[in-house]
Every structure is written in C-alpha cells, then in structure tokens.
N, C-alpha and C positions, 0 to 999 in steps of 0.2 A: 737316394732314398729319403733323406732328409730335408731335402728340397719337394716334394713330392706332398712328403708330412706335411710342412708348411704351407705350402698351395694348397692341400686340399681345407685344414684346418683355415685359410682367408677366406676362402671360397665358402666353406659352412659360416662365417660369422657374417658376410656380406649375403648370403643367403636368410640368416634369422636378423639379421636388420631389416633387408625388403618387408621380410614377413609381419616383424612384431611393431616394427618403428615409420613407417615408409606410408604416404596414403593412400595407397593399396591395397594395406597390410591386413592386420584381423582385428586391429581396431575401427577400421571404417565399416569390417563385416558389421560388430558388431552394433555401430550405429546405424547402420541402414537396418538390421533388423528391428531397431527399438523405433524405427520412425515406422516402418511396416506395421508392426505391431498396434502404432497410434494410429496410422490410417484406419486398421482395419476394426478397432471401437469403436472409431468414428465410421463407418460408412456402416456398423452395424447398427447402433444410437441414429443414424438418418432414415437407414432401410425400416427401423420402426415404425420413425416417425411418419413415414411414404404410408407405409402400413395403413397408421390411422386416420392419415387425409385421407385415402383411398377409401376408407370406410364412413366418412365423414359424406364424402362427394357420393360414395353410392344412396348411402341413407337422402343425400337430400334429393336424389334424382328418383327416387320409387315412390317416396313418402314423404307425408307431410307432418311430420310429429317433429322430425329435424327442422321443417323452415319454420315451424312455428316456435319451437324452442327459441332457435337462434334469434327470430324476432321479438319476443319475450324479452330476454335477457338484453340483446344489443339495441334492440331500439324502442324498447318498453313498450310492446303490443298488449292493447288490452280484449279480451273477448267481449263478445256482445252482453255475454250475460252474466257478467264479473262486475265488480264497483273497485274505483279507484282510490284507494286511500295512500297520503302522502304525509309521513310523520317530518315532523319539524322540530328539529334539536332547541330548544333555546341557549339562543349566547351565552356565554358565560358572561357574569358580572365585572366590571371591570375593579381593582382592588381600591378603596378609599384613601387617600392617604392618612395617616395619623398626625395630629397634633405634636409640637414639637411641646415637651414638658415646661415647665414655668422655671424662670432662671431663681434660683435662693440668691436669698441677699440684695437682691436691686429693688426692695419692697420700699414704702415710704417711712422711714424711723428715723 
C-alpha cells in the first residue's frame, strides 16, 4: 500500500511539472493567448484602416470633389478662377558678432 502511495504521489508531481513547468504547459497557454490577443488589435486597427481606403477609393471613383481635393493639396492645383498667392518667410538675420571690450591698462601712461 505504501508503495502505491508513493507511485501515485510521483506520478501527480511529474504530472503538475508537465503542466506548470514543461512547454507545453499553461505557461505557453498563456502566451499564445497574449500574442492572440496582439494579433487580433492589430488586424482590428488594419480592418479600419481597409475601412477608410475603401471609402477613399469609392469617393474618388464616383466623384470629383475627392480628385480635386487630393490635387489641391498634393500637387497644388489651382482653379481657373482662383489667384495664386505664395507668402515668403524672410530669413532670419544672421547674429553680429560683438566687439571684444578694450584691455585696462595697456593705455599710453
């Protein structure tokens, strides 16, 4: 009977090793869930992003408000009946240098 205790008691500890320590165990469960988890933010944050090209690609395939936008902005379209005006930063000045002071005592006395 004593024997039996013992076997069964090896048999439970080489069992919660597999389980807890082994890579197999529920530590690797518990990493593949957390990579699961990153996938599935991430392919939610893309299927948005699908989202709004798709709506991007419809607007410019129906209408012209998207290609003139987009022209506008990326390649500075101007209408016919618009004026161009182009503001001009001026450089900044560049700094003078200062004079260095006059030395005391090297005067003529």
């Amino acid at each position: 009977m004593k024997i039996l205790t013992v076997a069964m008691a090896t048999a439970l500890v080489a069992l919660q090793y597999r389980i807890w320590v082994s890579r197999d165990g529920v530590r690797s469960v518990w990493r593949l869930e957390h990579v699961v988890a990153a996938h599935k933010a991430l392919d939610a944050r893309l299927a948005r992003r699908n989202e709004r090209l798709a709506g991007e690609v419809k607007e410019l395939q129906t209408g012209t408000a998207g290609i003139e936008e987009l022209a506008r902005s990326q390649l500075g379209m101007i209408g016919p009946d618009e004026t161009f005006f182009q503001v001009i930063e001026p450089a900044p000045k560049a700094p003078v240098p200062k004079a260095p002071p006059p030395r005391k005592g090297s005067g003529g006395k």
